[in-house]
N, C-alpha and C positions, 0 to 999 in steps of 0.2 A: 204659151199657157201658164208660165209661173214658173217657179222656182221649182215646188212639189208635186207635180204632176199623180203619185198616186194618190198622196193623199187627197186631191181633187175627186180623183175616183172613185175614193170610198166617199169620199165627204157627199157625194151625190148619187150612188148607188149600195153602200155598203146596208143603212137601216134596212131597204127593201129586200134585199138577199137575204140578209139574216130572216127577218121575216118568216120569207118564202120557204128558206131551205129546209128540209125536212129534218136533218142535226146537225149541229155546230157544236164540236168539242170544245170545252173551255181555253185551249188551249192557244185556239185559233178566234176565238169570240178576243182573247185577251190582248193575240196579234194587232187587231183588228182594231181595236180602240186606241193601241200604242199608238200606230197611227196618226188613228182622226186625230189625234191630239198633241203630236210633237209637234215644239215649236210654234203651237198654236196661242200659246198664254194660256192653254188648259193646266201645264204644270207648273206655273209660275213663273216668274224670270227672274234675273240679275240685273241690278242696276247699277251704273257705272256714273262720272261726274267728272269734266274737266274742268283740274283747278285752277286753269286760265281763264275762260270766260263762262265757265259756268254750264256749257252745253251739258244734255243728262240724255243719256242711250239705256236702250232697255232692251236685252236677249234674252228669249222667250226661253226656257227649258226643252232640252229635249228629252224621248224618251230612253232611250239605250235599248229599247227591245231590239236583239237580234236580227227579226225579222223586218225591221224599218230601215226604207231607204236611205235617212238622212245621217244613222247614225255610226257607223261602221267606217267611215272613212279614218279617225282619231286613233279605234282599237286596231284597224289592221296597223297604223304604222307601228304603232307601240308594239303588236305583234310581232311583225317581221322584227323591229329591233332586238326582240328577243331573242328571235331565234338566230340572228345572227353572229350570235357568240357563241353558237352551237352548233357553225357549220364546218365541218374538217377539210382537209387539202386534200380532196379525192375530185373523181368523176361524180354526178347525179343524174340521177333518171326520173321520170315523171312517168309511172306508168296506172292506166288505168283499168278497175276490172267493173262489168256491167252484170248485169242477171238479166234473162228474157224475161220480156215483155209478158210472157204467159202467168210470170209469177205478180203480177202488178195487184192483181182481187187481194192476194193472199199476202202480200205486203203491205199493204195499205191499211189491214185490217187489225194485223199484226207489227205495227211497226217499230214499239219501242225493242220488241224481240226480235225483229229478224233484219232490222240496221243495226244489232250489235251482232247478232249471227257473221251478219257480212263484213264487219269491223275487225270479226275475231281470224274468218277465215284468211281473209288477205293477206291479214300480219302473219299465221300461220304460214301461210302455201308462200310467201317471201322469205322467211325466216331457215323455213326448214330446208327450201332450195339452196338458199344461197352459202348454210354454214355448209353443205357437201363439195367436197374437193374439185369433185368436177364443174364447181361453177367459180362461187370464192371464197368459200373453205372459211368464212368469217362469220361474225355475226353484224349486219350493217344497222344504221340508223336510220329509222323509215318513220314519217307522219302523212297520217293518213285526215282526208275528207272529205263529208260522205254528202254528196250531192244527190237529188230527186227529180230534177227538171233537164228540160231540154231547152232548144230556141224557140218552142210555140209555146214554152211554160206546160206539157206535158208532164203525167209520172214517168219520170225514166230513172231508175235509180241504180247509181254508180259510184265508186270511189276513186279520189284522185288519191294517188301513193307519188310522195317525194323519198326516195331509195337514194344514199348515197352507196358508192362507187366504191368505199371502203369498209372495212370492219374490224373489228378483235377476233383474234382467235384465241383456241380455248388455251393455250399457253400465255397469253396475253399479249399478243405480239401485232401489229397492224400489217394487213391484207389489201391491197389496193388491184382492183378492176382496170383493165382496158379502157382504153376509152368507148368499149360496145358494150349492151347490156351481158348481165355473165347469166342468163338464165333463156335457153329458146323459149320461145311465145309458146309453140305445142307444150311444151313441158309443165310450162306456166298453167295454162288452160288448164289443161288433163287434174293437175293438182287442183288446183281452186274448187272445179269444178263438183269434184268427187268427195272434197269435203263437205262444201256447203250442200250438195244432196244428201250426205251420210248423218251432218245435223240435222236438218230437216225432215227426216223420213224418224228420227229419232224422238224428235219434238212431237210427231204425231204419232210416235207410240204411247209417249210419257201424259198424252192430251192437253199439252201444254201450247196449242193451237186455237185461234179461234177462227172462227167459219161466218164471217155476213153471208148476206143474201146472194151477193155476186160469185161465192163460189162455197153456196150450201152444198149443193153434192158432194165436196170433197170430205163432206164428214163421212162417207160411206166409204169401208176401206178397199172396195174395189173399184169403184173412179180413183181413190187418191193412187190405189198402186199403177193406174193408169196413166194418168197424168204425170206424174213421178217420172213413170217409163220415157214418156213421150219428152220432157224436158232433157235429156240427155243426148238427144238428136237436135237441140235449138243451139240458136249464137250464145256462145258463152265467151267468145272470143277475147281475154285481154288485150291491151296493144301498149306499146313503147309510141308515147306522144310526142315526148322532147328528151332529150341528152343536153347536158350542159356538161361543157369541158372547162370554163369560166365556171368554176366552182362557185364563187358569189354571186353567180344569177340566179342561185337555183333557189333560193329562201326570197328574194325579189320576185323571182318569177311567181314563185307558192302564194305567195298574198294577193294574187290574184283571186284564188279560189278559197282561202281559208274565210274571209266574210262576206264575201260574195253570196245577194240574195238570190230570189228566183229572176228578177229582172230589175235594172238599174233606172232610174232617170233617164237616163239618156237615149234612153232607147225609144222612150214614148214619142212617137210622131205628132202625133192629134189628139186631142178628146172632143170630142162632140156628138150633139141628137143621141146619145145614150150607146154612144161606141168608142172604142179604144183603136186607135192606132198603132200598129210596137216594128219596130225593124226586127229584124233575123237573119243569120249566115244566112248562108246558100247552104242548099243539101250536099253540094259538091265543095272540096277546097275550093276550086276554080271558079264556083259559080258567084254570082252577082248578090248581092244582099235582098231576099226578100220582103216583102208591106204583110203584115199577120193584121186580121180587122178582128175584134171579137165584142162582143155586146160588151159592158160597162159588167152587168151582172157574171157572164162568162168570166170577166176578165179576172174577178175578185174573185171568184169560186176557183180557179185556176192556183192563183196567187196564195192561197189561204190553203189550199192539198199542201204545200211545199213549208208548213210550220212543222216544224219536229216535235213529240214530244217532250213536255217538262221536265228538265233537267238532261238531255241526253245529249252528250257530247261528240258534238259531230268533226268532231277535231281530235284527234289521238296520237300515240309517240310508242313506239317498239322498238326493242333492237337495242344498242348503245345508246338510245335516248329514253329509254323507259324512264318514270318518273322515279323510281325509286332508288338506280344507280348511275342517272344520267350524271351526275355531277362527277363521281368517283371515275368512270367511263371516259368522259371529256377532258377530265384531269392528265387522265395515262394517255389518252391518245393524241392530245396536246404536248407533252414530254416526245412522245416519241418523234412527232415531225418538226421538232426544235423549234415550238412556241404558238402560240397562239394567232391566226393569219387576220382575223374580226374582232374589232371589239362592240360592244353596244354604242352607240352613237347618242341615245336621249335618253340615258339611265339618269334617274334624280332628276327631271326640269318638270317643272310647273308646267302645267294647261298653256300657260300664256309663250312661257319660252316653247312648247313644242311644234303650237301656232308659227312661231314669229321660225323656227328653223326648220319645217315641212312646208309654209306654204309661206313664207314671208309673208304674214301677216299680224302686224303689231296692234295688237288691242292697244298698249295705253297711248296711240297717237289718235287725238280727238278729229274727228273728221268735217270739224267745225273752221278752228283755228289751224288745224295742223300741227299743235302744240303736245308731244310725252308727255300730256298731264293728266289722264284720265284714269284714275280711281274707282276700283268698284268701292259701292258703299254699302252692298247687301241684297238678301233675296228676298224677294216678294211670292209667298207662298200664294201657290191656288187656293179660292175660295172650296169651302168645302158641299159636296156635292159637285 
């Protein structure tokens, strides 16, 4: 089917949905057009020239929205490179915490509020565990994000926590974990749990809640204390996904999930007669990869739930990596395990050298002559409208 598979799917079912749909936040109408137009010559292109025979190449712009398939390959690696000068000589854990399913109406409705609710509590119920004696007595370096979907592109929303294995204590001295996680799962749960309902039941004192249609009754405060009640009996279960003892996987492994959309390229099997074909796990580890069929309109109403809110960072840092004394934090804890084990790998290169050393792939060799002569000469802006 092409190279860009969704944008195919908007590009033949995206006007009609919007259409149809009864509301489309701006935010996802803006998704949405990023889209139909990367890479399309909607935003213009770069024009290149080799100065051996003259051949002229033309790369279409793309968009950078977030939410587009094409364009996240570039920022994740520059990402990970980041963080990889930020990764200490400990064990890392990957763990994840989920919210039932029951809370789906009232998250969706509320979401720039209550994915920071759940941003704040994680860091919390990890923080506060981990600096008490009985686990590791530190404060560790944890970045957290905050994912919405599943394998069918459902709401399912969850956060993935990368937790290293070590910390500062408050004499400033470095605290190193086992190579198990230092915190039991019950222990885990019970905390997360008890916050994020103690926010929440708070938020609907202060009426700083809003209520669509799918769960208007909860404006009445005897369903909500009801409802309330009954979510303390649901899965709230965290779990310990992965352990990395190879300390430098664990910021490798992370860029899996840090730009990571609702569903990739590669997954799309088919498009055709106004249907989407997508692979998926198996419900089990074990099981076999399932076929997901969904109409072309499903697919993008699907796709378009999983846009965040404007400006909202679904990507965060707690612990020895907070923004504000990561650098002082990294310094001392670097001193203490005699030097520094990472450095950045592509700090300072060009677009074109980060090309030619991520994917060997040399822009100035013309793919005419074969000749290192190729020159960009400049960009050709979009027409306007």
């Amino acid at each position: 089917m092409g190279e860009y598979k969704i944008r195919q799917i908007f590009e033949a079912s995206c006007q009609a949905y919007c259409a149809e749909a009864a509301y489309l936040p701006d935010v996802q109408k803006k998704a949405a057009l990023a889209i139909l137009n990367c890479k399309s010559g909607k935003l213009g292109c770069n024009v290149s020239r080799c100065g051996e025979c003259g051949h002229m190449e033309f790369h279409n712009n793309s968009c950078r929205n977030r939410n587009c398939p094409c364009c996240q390959a570039v920022l994740k690696e520059v990402w990970v490179d980041k963080r990889r000068a930020e990764v200490i000589d400990s064990p890392y854990f990957h763990v994840v915490f989920t919210l039932p399913h029951e809370l789906n109406p009232l998250l969706y409705c509320n979401q720039k509020l209550l994915y920071g609710l759940l941003h704040k509590c994680c860091s919390e119920t990890l923080l506060e565990l981990a600096v008490d004696k009985k686990y590791l007595g530190a404060v560790p370096g944890i970045i957290q994000v905050l994912h919405t979907w599943n394998q069918e592109l459902l709401y399912h929303v969850h956060m993935h926590c990368i937790v290293s294995g070590g910390g500062l204590t408050k004499d400033a001295k470095l605290r190193l974990s086992s190579g198990k996680f230092f915190i039991p799962v019950k222990v885990l749960r019970d905390k997360f749990r008890g916050k994020y309902m103690a926010c929440l039941k708070r938020l609907f004192r202060d009426g700083s809640l809003v209520f669509s249609s799918s769960c208007a009754k909860l404006r009445n405060s005897y369903e909500w204390s009801e409802f309330t009640q009954s979510l303390y009996g649901k899965d709230w279960c965290p779990y310990i996904k992965e352990t990395f003892n190879g300390f430098g996987n664990a910021i490798e492994y992370l860029g899996r999930y840090t730009h990571r959309i609702a569903i990739g390229e590669s997954r799309i099997l088919s498009i055709h007669q106004g249907s989407v074909i997508f692979s998926a796990r198996g419900i089990k580890p074990c099981d076999p990869k399932r076929e997901i069929t969904l109409s072309q309109a499903e697919f993008i109403r699907r796709f378009l739930m999983h846009v965040l809110p404007p400006g909202f960072q679904k990507v965060r840092y707690y612990g020895f990596l907070n923004n504000r004394m990561k650098a002082h934090n990294l310094k001392l804890i670097f001193t203490l395990q005699n030097g520094q084990r990472f450095r950045r790998r592509y700090a300072g290169m060009t677009m074109a050298e980060l090309l030619k050393a991520v994917w060997d792939f040399d822009i100035s060799i013309c793919p005419a002559c074969g000749c290192a002569s190729m020159k960009q000469l400049g960009r050709i802006h979009a027409a306007p409208g």
